[in-house]
Structures are given as structure tokens and as C-alpha cells.
N, CA, C and O atoms as a GROMACS GRO file, in nm:
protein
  528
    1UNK      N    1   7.051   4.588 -30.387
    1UNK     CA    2   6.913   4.579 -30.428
    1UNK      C    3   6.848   4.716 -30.413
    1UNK      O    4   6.867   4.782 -30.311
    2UNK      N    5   6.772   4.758 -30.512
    2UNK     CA    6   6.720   4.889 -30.517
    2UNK      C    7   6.527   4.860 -30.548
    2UNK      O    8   6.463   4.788 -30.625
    3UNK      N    9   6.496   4.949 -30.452
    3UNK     CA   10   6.336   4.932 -30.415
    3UNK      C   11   6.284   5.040 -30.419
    3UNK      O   12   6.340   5.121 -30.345
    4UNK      N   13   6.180   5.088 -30.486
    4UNK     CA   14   6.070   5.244 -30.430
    4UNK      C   15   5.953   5.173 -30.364
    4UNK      O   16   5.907   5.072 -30.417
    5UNK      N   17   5.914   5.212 -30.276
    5UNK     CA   18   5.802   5.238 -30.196
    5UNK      C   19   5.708   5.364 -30.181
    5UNK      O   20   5.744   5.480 -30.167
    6UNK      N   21   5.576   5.313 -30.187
    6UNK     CA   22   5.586   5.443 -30.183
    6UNK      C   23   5.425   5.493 -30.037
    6UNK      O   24   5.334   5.435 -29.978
    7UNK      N   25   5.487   5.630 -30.047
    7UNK     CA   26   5.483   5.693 -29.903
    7UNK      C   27   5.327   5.782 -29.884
    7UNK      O   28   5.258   5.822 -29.978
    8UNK      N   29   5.302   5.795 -29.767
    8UNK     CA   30   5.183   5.898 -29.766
    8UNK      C   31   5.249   6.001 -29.617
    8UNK      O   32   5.277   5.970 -29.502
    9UNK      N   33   5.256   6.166 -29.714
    9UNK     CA   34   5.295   6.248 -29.602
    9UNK      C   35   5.142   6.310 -29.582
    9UNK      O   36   5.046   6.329 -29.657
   10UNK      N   37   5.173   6.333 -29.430
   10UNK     CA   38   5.036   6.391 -29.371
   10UNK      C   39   5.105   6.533 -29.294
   10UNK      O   40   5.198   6.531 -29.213
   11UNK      N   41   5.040   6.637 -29.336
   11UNK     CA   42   5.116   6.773 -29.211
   11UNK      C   43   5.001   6.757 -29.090
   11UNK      O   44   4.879   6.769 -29.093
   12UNK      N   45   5.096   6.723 -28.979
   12UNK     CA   46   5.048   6.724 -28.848
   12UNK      C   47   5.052   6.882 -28.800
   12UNK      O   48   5.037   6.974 -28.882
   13UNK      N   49   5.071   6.899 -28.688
   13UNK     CA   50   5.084   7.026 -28.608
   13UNK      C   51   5.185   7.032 -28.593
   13UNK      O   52   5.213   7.150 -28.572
   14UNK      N   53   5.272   6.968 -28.590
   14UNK     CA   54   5.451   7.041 -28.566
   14UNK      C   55   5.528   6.997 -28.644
   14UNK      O   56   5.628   7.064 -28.673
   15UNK      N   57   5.501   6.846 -28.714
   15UNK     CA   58   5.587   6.768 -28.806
   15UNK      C   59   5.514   6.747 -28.910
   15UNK      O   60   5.394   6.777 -28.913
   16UNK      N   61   5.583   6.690 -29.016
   16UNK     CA   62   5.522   6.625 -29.191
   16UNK      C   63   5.515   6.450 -29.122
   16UNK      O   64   5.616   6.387 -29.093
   17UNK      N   65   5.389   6.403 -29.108
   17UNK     CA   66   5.392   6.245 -29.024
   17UNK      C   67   5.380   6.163 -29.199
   17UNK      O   68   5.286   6.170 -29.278
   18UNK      N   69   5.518   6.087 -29.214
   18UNK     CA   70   5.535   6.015 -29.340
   18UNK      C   71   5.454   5.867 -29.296
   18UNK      O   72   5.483   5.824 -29.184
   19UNK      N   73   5.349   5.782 -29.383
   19UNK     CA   74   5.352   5.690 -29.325
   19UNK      C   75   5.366   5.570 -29.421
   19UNK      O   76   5.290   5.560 -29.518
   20UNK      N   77   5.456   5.484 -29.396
   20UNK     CA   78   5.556   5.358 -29.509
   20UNK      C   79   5.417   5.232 -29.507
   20UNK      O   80   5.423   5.124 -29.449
   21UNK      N   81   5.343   5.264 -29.557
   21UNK     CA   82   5.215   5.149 -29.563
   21UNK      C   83   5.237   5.008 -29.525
   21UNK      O   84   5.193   4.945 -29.430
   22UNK      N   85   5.374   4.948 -29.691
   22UNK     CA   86   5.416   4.832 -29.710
   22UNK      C   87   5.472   4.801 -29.583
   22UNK      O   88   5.433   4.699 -29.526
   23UNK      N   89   5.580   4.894 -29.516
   23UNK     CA   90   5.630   4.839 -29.423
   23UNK      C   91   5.549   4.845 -29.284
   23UNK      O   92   5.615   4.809 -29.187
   24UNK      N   93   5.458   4.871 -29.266
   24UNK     CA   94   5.375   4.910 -29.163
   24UNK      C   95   5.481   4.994 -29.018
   24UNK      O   96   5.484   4.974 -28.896
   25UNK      N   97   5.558   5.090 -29.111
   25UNK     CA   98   5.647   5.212 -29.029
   25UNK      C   99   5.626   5.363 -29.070
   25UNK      O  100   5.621   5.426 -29.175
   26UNK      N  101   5.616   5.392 -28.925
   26UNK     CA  102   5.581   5.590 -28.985
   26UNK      C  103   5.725   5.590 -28.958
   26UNK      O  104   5.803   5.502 -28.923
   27UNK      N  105   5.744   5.768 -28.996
   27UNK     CA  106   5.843   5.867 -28.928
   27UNK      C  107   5.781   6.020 -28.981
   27UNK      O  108   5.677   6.040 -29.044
   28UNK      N  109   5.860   6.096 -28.942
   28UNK     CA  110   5.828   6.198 -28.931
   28UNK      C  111   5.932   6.303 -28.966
   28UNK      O  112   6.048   6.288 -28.926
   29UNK      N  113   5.892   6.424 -29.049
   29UNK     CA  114   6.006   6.533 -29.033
   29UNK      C  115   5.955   6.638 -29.039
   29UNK      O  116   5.832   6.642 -29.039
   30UNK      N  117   6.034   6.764 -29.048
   30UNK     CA  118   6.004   6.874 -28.982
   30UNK      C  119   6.003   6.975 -29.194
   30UNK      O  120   5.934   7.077 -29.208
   31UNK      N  121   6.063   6.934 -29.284
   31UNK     CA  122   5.993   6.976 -29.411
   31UNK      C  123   6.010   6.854 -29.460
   31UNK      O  124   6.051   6.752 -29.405
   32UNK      N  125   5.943   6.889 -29.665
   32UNK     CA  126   5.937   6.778 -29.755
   32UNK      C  127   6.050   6.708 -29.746
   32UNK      O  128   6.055   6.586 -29.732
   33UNK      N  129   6.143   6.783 -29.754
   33UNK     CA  130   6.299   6.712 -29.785
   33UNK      C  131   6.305   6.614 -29.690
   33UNK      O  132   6.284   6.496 -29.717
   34UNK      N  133   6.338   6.661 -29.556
   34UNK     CA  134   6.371   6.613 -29.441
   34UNK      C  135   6.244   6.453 -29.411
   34UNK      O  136   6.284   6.339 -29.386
   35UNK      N  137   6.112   6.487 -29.421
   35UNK     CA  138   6.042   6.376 -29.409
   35UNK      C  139   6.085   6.255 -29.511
   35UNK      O  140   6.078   6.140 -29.469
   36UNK      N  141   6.133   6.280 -29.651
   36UNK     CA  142   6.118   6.150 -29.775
   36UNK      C  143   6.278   6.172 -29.701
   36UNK      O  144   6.270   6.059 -29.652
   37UNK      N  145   6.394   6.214 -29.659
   37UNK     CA  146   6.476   6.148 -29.610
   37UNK      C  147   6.491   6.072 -29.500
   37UNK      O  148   6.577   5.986 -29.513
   38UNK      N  149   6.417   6.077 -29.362
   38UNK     CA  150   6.413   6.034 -29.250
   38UNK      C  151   6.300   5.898 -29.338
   38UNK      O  152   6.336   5.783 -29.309
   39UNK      N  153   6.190   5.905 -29.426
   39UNK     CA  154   6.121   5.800 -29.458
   39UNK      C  155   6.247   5.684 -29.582
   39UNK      O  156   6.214   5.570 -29.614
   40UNK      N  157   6.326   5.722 -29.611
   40UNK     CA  158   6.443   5.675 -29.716
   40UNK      C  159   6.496   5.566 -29.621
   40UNK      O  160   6.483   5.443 -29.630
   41UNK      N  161   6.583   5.669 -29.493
   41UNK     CA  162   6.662   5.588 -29.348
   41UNK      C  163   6.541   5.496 -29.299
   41UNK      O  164   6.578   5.379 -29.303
   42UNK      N  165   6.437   5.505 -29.263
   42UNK     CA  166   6.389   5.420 -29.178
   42UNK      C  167   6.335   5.293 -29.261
   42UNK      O  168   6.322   5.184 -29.207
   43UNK      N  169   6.293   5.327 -29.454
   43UNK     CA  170   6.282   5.226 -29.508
   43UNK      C  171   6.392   5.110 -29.478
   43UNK      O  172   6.387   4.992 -29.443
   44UNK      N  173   6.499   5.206 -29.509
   44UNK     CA  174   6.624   5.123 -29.520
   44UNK      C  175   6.644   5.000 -29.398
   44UNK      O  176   6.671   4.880 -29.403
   45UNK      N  177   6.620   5.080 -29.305
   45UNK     CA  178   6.683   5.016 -29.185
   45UNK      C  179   6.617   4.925 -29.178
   45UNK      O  180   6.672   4.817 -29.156
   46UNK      N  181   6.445   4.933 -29.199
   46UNK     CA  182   6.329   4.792 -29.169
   46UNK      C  183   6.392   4.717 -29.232
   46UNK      O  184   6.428   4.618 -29.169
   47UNK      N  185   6.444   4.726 -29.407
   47UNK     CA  186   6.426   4.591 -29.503
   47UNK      C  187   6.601   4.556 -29.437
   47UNK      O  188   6.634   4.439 -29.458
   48UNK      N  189   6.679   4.618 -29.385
   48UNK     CA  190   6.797   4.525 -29.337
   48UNK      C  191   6.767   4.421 -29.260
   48UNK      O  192   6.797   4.304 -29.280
   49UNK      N  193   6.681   4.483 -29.131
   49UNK     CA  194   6.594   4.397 -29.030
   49UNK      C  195   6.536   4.294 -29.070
   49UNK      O  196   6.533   4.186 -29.012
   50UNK      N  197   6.459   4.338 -29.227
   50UNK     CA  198   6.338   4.195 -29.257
   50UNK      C  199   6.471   4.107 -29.335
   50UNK      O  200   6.476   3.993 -29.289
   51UNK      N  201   6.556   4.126 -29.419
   51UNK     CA  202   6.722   4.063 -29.414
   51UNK      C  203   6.728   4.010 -29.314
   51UNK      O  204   6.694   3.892 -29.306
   52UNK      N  205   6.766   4.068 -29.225
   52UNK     CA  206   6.851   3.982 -29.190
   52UNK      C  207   6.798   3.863 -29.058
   52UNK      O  208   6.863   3.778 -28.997
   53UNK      N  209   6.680   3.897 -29.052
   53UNK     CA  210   6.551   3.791 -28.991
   53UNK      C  211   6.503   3.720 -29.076
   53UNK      O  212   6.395   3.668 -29.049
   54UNK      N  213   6.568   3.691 -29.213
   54UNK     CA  214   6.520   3.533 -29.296
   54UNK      C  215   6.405   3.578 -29.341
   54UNK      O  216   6.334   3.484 -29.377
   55UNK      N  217   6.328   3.740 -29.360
   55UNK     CA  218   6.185   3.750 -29.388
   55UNK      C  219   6.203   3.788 -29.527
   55UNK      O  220   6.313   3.820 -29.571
   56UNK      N  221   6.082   3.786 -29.607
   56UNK     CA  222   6.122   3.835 -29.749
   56UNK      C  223   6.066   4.006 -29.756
   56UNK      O  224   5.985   4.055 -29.678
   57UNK      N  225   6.107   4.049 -29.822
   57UNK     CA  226   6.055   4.220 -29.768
   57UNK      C  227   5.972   4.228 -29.880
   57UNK      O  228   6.004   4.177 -29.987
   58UNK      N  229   5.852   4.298 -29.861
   58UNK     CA  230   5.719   4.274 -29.995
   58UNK      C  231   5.726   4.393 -30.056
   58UNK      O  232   5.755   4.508 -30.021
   59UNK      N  233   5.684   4.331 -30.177
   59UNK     CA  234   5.662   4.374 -30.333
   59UNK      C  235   5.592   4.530 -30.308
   59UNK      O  236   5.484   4.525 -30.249
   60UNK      N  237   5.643   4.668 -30.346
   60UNK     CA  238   5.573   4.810 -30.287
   60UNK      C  239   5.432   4.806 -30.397
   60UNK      O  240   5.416   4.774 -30.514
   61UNK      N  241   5.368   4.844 -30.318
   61UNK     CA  242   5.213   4.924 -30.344
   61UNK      C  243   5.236   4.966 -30.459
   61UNK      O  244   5.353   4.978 -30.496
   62UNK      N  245   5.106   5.005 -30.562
   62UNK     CA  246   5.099   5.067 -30.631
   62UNK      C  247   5.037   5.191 -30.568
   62UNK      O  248   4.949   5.184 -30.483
   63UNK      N  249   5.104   5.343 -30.631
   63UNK     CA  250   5.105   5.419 -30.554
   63UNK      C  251   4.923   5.487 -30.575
   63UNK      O  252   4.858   5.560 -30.500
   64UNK      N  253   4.891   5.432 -30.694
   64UNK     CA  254   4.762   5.481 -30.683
   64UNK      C  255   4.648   5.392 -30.546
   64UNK      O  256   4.543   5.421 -30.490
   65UNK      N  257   4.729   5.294 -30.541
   65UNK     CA  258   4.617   5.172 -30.449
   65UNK      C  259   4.645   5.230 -30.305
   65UNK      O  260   4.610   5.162 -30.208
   66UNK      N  261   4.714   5.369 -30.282
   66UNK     CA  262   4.708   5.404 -30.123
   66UNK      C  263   4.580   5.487 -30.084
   66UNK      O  264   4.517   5.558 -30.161
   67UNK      N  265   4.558   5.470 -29.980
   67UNK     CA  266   4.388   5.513 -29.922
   67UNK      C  267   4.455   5.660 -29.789
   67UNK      O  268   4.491   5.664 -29.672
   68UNK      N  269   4.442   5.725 -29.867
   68UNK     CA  270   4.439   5.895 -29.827
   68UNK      C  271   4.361   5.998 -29.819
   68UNK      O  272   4.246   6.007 -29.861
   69UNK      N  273   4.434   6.090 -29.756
   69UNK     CA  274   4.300   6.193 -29.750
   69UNK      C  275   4.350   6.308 -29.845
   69UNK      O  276   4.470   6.301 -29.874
   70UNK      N  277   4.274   6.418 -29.902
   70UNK     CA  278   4.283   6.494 -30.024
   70UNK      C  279   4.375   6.600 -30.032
   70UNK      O  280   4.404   6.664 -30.133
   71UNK      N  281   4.437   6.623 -29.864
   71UNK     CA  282   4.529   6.670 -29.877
   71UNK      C  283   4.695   6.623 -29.850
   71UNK      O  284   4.777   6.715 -29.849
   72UNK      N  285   4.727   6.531 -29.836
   72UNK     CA  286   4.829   6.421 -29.820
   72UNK      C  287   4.888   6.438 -29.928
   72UNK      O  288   4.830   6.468 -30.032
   73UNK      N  289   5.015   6.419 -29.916
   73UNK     CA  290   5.095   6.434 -30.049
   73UNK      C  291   5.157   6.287 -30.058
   73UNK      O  292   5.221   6.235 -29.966
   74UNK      N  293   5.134   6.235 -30.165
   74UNK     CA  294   5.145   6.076 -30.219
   74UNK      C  295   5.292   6.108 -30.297
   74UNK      O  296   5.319   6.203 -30.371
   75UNK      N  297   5.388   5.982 -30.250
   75UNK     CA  298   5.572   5.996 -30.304
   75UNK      C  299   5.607   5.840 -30.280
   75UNK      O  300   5.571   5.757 -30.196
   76UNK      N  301   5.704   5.838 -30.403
   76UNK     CA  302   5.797   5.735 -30.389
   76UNK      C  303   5.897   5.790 -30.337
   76UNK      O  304   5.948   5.902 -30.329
   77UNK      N  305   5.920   5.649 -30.288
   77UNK     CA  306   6.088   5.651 -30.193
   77UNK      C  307   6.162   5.549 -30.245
   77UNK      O  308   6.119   5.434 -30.239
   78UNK      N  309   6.320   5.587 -30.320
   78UNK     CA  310   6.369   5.503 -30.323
   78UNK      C  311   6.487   5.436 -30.258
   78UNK      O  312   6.564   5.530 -30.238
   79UNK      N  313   6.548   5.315 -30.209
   79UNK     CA  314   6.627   5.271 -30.148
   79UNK      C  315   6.692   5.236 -30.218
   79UNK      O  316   6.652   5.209 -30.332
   80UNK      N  317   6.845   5.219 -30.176
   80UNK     CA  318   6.945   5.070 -30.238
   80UNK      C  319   6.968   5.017 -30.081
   80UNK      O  320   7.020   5.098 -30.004
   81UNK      N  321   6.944   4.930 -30.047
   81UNK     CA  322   6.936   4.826 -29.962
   81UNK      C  323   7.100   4.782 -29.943
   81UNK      O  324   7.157   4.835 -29.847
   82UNK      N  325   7.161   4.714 -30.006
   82UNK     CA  326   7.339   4.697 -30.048
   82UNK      C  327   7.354   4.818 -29.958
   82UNK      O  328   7.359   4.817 -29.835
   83UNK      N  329   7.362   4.933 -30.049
   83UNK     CA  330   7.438   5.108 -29.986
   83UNK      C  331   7.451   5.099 -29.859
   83UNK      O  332   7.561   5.084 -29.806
   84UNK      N  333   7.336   5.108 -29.791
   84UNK     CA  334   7.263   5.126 -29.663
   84UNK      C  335   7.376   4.996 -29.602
   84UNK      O  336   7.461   5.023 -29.517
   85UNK      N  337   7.366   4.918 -29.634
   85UNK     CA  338   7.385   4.750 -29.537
   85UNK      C  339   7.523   4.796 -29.481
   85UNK      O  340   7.550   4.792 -29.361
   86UNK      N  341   7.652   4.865 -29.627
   86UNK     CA  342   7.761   4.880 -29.593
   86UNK      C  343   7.793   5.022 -29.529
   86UNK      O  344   7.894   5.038 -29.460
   87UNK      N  345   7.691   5.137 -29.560
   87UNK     CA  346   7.689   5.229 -29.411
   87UNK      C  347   7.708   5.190 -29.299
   87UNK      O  348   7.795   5.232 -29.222
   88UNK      N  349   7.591   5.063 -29.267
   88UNK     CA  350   7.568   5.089 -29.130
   88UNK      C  351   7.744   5.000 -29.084
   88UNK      O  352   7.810   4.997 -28.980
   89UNK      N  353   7.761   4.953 -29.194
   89UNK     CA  354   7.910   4.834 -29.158
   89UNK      C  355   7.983   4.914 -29.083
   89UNK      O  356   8.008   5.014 -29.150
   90UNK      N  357   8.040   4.923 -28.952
   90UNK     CA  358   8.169   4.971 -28.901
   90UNK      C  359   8.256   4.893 -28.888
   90UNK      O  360   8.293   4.912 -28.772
   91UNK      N  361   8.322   4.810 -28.933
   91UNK     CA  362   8.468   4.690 -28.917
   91UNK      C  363   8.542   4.872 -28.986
   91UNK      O  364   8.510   4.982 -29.033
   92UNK      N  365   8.690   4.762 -28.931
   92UNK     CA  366   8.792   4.870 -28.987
   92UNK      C  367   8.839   4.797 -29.100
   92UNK      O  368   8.814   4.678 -29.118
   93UNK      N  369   8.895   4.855 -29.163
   93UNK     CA  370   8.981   4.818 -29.256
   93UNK      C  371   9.132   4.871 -29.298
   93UNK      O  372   9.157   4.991 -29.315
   94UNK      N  373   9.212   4.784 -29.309
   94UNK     CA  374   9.340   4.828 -29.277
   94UNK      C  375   9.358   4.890 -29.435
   94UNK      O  376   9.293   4.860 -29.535
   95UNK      N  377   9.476   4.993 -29.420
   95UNK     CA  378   9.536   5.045 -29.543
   95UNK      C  379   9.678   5.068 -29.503
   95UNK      O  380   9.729   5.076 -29.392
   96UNK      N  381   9.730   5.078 -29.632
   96UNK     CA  382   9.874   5.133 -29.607
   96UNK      C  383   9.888   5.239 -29.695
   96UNK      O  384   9.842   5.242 -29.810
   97UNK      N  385   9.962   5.341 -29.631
   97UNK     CA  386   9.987   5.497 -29.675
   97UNK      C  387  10.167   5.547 -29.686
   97UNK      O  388  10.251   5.522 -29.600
   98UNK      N  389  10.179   5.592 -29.761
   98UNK     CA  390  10.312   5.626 -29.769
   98UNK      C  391  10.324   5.801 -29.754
   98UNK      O  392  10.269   5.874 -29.837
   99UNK      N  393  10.384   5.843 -29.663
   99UNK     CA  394  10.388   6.016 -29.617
   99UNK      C  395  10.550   6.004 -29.621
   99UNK      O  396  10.600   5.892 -29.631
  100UNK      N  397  10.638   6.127 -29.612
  100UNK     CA  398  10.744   6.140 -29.620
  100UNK      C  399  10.831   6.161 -29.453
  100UNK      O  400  10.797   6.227 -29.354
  101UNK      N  401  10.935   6.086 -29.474
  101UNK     CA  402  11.007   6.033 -29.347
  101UNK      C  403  10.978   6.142 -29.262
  101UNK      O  404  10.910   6.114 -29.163
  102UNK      N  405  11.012   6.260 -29.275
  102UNK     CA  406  11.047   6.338 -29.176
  102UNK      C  407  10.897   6.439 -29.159
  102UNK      O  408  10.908   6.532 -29.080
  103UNK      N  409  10.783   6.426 -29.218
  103UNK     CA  410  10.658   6.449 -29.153
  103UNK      C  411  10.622   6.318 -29.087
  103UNK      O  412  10.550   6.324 -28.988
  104UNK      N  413  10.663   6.197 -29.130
  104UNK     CA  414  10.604   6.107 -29.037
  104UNK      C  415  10.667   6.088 -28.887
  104UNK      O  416  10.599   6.052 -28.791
  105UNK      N  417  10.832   6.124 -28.880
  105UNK     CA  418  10.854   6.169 -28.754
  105UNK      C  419  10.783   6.286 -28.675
  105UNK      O  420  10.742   6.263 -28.561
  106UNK      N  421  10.771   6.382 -28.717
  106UNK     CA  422  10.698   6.542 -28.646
  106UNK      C  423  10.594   6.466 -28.622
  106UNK      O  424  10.605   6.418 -28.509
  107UNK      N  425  10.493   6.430 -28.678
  107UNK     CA  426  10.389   6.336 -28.664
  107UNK      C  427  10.408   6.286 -28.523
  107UNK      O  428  10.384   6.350 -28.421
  108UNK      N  429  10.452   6.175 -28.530
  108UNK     CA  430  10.482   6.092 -28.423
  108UNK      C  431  10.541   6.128 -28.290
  108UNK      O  432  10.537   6.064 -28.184
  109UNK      N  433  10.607   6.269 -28.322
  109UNK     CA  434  10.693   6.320 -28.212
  109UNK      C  435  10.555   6.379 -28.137
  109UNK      O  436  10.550   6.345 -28.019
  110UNK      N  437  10.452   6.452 -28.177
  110UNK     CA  438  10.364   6.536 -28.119
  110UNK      C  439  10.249   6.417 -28.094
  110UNK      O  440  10.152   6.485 -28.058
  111UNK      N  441  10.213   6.303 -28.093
  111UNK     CA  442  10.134   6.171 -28.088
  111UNK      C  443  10.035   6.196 -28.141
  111UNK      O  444   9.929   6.232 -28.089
  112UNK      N  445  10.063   6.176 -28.265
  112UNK     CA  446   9.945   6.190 -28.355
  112UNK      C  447   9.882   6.099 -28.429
  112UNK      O  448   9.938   6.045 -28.525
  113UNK      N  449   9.738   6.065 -28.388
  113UNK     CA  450   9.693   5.945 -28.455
  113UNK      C  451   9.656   5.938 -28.598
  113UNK      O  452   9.558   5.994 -28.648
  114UNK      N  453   9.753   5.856 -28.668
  114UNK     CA  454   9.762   5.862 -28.822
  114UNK      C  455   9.597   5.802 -28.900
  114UNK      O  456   9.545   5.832 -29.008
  115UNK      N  457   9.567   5.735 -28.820
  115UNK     CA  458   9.408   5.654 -28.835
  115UNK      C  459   9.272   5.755 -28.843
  115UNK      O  460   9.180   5.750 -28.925
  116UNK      N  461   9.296   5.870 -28.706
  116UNK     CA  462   9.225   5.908 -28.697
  116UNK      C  463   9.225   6.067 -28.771
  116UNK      O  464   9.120   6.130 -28.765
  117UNK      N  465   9.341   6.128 -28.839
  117UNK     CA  466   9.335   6.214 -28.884
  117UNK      C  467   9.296   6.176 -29.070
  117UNK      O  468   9.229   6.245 -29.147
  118UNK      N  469   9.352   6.073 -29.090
  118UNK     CA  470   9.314   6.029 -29.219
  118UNK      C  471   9.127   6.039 -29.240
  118UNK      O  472   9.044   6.092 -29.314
  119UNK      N  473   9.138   5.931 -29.098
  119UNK     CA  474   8.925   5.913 -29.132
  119UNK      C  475   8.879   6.087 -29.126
  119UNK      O  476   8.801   6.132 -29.210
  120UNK      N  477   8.924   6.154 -29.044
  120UNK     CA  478   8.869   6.310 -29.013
  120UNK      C  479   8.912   6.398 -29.215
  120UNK      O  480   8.853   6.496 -29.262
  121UNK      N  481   8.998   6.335 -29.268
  121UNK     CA  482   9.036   6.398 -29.394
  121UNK      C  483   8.906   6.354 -29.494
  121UNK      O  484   8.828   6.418 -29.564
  122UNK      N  485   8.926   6.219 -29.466
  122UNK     CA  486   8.813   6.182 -29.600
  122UNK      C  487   8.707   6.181 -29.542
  122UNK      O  488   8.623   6.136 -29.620
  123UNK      N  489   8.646   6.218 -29.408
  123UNK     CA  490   8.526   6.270 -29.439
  123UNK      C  491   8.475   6.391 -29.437
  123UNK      O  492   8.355   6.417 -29.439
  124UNK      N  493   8.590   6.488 -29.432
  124UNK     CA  494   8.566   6.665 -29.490
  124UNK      C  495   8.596   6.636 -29.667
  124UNK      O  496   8.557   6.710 -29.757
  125UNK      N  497   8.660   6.530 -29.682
  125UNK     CA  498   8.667   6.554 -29.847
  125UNK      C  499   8.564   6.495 -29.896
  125UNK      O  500   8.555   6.520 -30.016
  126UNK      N  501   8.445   6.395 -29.840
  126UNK     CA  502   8.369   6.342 -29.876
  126UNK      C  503   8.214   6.446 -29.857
  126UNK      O  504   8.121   6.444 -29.938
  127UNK      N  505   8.220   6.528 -29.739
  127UNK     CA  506   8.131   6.584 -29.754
  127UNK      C  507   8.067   6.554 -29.605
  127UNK      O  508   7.947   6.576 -29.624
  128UNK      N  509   8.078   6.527 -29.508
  128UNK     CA  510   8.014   6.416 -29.456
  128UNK      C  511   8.021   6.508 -29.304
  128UNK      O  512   8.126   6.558 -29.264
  129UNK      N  513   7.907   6.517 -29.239
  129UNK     CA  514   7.911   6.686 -29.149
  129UNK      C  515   7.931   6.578 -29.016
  129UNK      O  516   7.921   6.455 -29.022
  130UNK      N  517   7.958   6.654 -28.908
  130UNK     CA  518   7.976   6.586 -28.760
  130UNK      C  519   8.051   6.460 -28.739
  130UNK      O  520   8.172   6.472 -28.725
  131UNK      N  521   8.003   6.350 -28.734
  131UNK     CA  522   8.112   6.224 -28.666
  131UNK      C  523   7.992   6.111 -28.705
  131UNK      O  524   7.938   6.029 -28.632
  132UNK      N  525   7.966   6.146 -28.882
  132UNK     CA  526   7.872   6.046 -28.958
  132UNK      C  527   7.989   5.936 -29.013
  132UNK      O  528   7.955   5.838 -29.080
   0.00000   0.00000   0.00000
């Protein structure tokens, strides 16, 4: 399910204070980018919450009907709700891989975890920084 909401950024004194009206949730970031992404994650995370508490998550504002001040910068945010649900999913999932006999011995001789060097591969090939 894919949703825009939409947002009112305010520059505070140290941070951009984003505030999610519909959902009655701020957050905050340190530039534009960083605020409509930290406001993207925290949309996300509420409407899993209002999911998965049986609530219905409401219909977004029209972005002209938000009550701001003249210097606030007015933005949609959009979610996919689905995306997000199977991020946050950690189950494992089994695979089977075929490598050649005698790297999979060297492998094994030095104890090398085949699980954990695979996940460390696809997520330098995916793009994906630290232990996301």
C-alpha cells in the first residue's frame, strides 16, 4: 500500500522539526533530505503500528488545508507501507548455493560462516552501509 502525507518542516535552532499532522508524529533532521527521510521512516513505522493494532490509518490532508507559519516549508511524503512491513521482517530464509568442492573445503577448513559472508556480499552489492 502506497500513501503521501503530507508534512510541515519548521527550522528550529539545531534541527529541521518535521511535523506528520495526520499522524499526530514529529521528527526531526539535521537537512531537507535527512528530515523528509527520518519523516518517510517514522511515517512508516506509525501506519505498521496503526496495522497492526486493528486501527484504520486516515485518509492524508490536503496539503493546502495545513495551518503554518510563512516560513515552513510544506512537502509530501511518500510511503509504501508493504516495503517497509518486509524491512522491518527479520525471519531467515533458507537458500541453497552451489560453490566449487574444493573452495568449499578451504572454506570450511578456516571456519567460515557461509550464511554470514553471503548476507555481508549482498549487502555491499546492494548498497546497504553498516549492519542495515
Amino acid at each position: 500500500m502506497k500513501i503521501a502525507y503530507p508534512i510541515i518542516i519548521t527550522k528550529g535552532k539545531k534541527y529541521l522539526i518535521v511535523s506528520i499532522p495526520d499522524c499526530e508524529i514529529d521528527t526531526q533532521g539535521e537537512t531537507i533530505v535527512d528530515a523528509i527521510d527520518m519523516a518517510r521512516d517514522a511515517i512508516s513505522l506509525w501506519c505498521v503500528g496503526q496495522q497492526d493494532a486493528g486501527r484504520p490509518l486516515p485518509p492524508p490532508s490536503e496539503i493546502t488545508a495545513l495551518k503554518h507559519n510563512k516560513d515552513d516549508i510544506l512537502s509530501l511524503v511518500d510511503v509504501d507501507i508493504d516495503s517497509y512491513r518486509r524491512k522491518l521482517d527479520n525471519r531467515t530464509v533458507r537458500k541453497n548455493l552451489t560453490v566449487p568442492s574444493w573452495l568449499c573445503e578451504q572454506a570450511e577448513e578456516v571456519g567460515i560462516n557461509f550464511s554470514g559472508v553471503l548476507q555481508e556480499a549482498l549487502k555491499q552489492k546492494l548498497g546497504y552501509k553498516n549492519d542495515a
